[in-house]
C-alpha positions as CSV (number, residue, x, y, z in Angstrom):
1,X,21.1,-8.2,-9.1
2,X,22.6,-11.5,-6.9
3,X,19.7,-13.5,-5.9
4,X,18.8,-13.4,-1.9
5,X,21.3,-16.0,0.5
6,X,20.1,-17.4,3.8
7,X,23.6,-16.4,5.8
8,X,24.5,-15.6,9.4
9,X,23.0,-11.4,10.0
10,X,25.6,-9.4,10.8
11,X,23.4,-7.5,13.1
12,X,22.6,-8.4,16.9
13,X,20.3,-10.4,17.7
14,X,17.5,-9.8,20.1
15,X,17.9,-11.6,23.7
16,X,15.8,-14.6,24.0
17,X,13.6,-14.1,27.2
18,X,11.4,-17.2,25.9
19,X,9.5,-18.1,29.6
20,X,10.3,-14.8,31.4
21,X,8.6,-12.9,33.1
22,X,9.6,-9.1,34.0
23,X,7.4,-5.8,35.2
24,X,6.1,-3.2,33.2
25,X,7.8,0.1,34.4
26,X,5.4,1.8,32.7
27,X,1.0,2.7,33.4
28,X,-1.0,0.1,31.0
29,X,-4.3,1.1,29.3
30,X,-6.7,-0.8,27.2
31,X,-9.2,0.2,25.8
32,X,-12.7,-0.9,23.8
33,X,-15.1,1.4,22.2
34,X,-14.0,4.5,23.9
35,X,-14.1,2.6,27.7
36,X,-11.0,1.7,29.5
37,X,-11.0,-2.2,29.7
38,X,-8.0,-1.5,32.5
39,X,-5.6,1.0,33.9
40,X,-3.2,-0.3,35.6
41,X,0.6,0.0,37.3
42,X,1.4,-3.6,37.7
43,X,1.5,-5.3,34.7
44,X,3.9,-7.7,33.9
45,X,5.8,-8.5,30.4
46,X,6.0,-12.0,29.4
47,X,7.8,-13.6,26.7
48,X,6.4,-17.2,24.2
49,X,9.7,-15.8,21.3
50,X,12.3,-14.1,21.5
51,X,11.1,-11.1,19.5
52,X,8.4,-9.5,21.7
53,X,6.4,-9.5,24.7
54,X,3.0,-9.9,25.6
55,X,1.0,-8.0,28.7
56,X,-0.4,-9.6,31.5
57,X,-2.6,-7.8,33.5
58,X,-4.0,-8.1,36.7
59,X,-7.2,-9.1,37.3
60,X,-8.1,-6.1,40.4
61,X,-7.1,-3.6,38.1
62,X,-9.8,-4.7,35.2
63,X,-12.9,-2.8,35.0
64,X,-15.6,-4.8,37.2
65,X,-18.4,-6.6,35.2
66,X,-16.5,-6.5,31.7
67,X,-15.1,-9.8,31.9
68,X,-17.5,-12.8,30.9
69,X,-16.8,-16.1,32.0
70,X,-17.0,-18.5,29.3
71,X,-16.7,-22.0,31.6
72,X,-13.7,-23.0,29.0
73,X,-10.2,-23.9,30.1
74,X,-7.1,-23.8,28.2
75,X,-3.9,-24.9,28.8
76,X,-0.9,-22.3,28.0
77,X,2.6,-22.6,28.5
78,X,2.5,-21.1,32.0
79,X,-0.8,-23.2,32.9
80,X,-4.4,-23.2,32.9
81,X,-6.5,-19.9,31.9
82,X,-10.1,-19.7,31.7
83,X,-11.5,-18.3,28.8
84,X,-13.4,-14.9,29.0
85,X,-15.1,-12.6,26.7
86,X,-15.8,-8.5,27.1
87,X,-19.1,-7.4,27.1
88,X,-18.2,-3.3,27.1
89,X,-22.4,-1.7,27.1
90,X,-23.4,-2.8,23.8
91,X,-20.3,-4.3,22.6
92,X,-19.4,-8.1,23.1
93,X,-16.3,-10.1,21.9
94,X,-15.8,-13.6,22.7
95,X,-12.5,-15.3,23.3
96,X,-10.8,-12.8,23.8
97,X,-9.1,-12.8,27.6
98,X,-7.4,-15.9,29.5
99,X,-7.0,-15.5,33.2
100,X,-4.5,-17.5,34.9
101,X,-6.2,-20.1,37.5
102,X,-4.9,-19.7,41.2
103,X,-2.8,-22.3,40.0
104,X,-0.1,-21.1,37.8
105,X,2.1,-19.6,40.4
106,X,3.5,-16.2,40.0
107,X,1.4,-15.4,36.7
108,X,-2.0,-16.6,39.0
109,X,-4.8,-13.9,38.6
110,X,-3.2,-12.1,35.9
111,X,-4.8,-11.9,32.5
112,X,-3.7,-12.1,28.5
113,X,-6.2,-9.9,26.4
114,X,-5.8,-10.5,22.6
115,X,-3.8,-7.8,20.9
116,X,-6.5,-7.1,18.0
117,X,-9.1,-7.0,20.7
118,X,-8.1,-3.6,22.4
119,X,-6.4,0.0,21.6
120,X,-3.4,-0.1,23.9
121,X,-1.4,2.7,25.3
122,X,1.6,3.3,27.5
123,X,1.2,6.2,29.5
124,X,-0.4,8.3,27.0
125,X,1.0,6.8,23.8
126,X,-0.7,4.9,21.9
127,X,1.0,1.0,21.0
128,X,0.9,-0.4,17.8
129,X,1.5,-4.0,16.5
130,X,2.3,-5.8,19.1
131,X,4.0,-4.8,22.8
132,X,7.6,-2.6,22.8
133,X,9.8,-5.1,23.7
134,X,12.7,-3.7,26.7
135,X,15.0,-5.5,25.0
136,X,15.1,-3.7,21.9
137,X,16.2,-0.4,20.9
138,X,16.1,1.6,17.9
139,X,18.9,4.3,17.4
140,X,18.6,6.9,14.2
141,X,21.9,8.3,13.6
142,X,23.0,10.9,10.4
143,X,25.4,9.5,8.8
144,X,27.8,10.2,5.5
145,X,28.3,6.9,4.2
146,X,27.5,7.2,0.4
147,X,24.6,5.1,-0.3
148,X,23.9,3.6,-3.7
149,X,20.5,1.9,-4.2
150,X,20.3,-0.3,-7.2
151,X,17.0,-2.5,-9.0
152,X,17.7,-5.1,-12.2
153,X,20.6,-2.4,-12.9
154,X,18.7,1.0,-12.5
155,X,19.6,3.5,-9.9
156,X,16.7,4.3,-7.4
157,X,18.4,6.6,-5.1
158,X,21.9,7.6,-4.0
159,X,23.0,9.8,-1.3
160,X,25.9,10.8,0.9
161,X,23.9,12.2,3.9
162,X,21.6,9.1,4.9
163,X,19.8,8.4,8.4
164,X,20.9,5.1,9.5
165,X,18.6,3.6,11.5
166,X,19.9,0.6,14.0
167,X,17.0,-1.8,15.8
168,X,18.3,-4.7,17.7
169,X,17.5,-8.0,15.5
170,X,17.1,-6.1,12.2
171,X,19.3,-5.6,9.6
172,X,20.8,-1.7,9.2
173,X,18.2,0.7,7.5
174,X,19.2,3.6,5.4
175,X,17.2,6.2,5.2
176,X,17.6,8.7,2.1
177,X,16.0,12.1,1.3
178,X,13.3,12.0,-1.4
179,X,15.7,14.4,-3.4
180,X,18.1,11.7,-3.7
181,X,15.1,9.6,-5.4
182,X,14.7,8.4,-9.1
183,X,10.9,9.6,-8.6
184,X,10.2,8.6,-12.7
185,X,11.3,5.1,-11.3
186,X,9.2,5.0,-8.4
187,X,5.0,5.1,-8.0
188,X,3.5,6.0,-4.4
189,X,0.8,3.8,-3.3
190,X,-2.1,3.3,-1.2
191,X,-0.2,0.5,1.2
192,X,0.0,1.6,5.4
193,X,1.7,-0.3,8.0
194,X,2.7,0.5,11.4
195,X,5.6,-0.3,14.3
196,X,5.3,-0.4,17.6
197,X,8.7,1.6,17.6
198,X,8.4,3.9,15.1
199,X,4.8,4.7,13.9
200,X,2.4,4.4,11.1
201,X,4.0,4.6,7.9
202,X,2.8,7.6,6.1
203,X,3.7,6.3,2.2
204,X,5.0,3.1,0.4
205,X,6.6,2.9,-3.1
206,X,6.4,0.4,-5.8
207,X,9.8,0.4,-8.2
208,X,7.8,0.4,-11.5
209,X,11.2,-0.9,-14.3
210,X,11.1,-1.8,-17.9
211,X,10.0,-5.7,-17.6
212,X,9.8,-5.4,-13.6
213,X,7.6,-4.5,-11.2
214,X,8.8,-4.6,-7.3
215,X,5.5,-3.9,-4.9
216,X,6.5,-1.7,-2.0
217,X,9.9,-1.6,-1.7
218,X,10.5,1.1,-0.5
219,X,8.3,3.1,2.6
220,X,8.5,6.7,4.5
221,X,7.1,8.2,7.7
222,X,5.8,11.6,7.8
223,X,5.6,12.1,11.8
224,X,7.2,9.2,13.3
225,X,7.6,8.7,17.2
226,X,9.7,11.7,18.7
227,X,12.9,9.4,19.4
228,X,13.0,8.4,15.3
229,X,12.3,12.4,14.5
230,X,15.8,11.9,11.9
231,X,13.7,9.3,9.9
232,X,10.7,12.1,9.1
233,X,9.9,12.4,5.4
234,X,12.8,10.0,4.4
235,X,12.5,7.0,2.6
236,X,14.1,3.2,3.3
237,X,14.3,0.4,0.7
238,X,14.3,-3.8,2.1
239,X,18.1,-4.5,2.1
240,X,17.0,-8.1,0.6
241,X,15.1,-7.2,-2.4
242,X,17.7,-4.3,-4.1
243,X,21.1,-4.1,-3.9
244,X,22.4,-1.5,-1.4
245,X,26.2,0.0,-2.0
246,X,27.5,1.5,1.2
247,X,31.0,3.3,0.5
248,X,31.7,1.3,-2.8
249,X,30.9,-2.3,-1.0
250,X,28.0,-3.9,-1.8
251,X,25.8,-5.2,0.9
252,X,24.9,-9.0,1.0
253,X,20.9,-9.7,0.8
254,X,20.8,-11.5,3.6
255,X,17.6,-13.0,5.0
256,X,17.4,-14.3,8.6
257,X,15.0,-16.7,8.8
258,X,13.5,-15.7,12.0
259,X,12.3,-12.8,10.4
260,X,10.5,-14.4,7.8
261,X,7.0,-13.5,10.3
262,X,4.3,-11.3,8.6
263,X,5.1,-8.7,11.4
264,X,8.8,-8.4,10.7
265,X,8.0,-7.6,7.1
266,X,5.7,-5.0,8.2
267,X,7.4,-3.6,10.9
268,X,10.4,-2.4,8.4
């Protein structure tokens, strides 16, 4: 197998809306210990990277009495915050909200609650990861390209009615039925992750070779999001760590660096 090359992607990539800020479209909920923290109309994305979004919320529409002042200031790139905890009944958790001084312009009065700190939903979906970003979208198209998919010169899989999955700044995915699997080649294990666009992963596989092990290569989702429903059950292998043949040409193992970030590796 060629070794992995740092090369140009030859997929789009994801518009930089570094120092933006755009509405939400959509109701924002977050919630701790089974109480809603907010609920709320008007929040607002804003991007630090190109690749996602955070939520900023305003402050009217945040449960009264939850936030707890901690008489710190930070600055961030859109100015000064002050630092706030969330005391939710018995439930406290420092750190964990900055809201914008009267200051900081159009952002003044909103507020940035930690990710890990919260259960967050749009409308009545639950998000996972990090925020959806508008900018990116994720297509899952059938396809009939015949797909080869090849470790340290074994076969794992080959098929010629894969699910081609296309998300802006990621490489193409190719999704195969578990028929079309070398299962002697291949051991299930215990490893979960989730994306924000597609799911929770439902199983991961580890390519288990004469002289070679490969952890998780490969990963499936049972019940994904409605709009990846062609992806159900099917199973998708890193393009840069086995070689892929699409219609006898076989794909370069490209890595882009920017995204070398834990969540890219996660988020398949």
């Amino acid at each position: 197998m060629s070794s992995t090359v740092l090369a140009t992607p030859d997929f789009p990539a994801m518009a930089d809306m570094r120092d933006h800020v755009q509405p939400v479209p959509r109701r924002l909920r977050g919630v701790v210990a089974g109480i809603t923290v907010f609920d709320t109309v008007s929040a607002n994305y804003a991007w630090d990277t190109p690749k996602y979004p955070h939520y900023l919320v305003p402050r009217d529409d945040v449960l009264p009495g939850v936030l707890i002042d901690e008489d710190r200031e930070q600055r961030l790139r859109r100015g000064a915050v002050h630092l706030h905890g969330l005391r939710i009944g018995e439930t406290e958790i420092p750190s964990v909200a900055r809201v914008y001084d009267a200051a900081a312009g159009s952002v003044a009065g909103l507020v940035r609650f930690d990710w890990q700190a919260l259960e967050w939903f749009e409308e009545d979906e639950q998000v996972f990861v990090h925020p959806r970003n508008p900018y990116t979208r994720v297509d899952a198209l059938r396809s009939g390209r015949h797909v080869r998919v090849e470790l340290g010169g074994h076969l794992l899989a080959e098929s010629t009615s894969p699910v081609l999955v296309f998300e802006t700044g990621l490489p193409t995915r190719y999704y195969l039925d578990r028929n079309c699997l070398d299962l002697s080649l291949l051991r299930r294990t215990d490893t979960r992750t989730a994306c924000p666009y597609k799911g929770e992963t439902s199983d991961y596989w580890t390519a288990d070779l004469p002289g070679r092990v490969e952890e998780d290569v490969a990963w499936s989702y049972r019940q994904p999001f409605p709009a990846l429903t062609p992806i159900a059950g099917l199973v998708a292998f890193y393009n840069d760590r086995v070689e892929i043949t699409v219609d006898g040409t076989t794909l370069p193992q490209v890595v882009d660096l920017s995204l070398l970030s834990a969540d890219a590796r996660t988020g398949r």
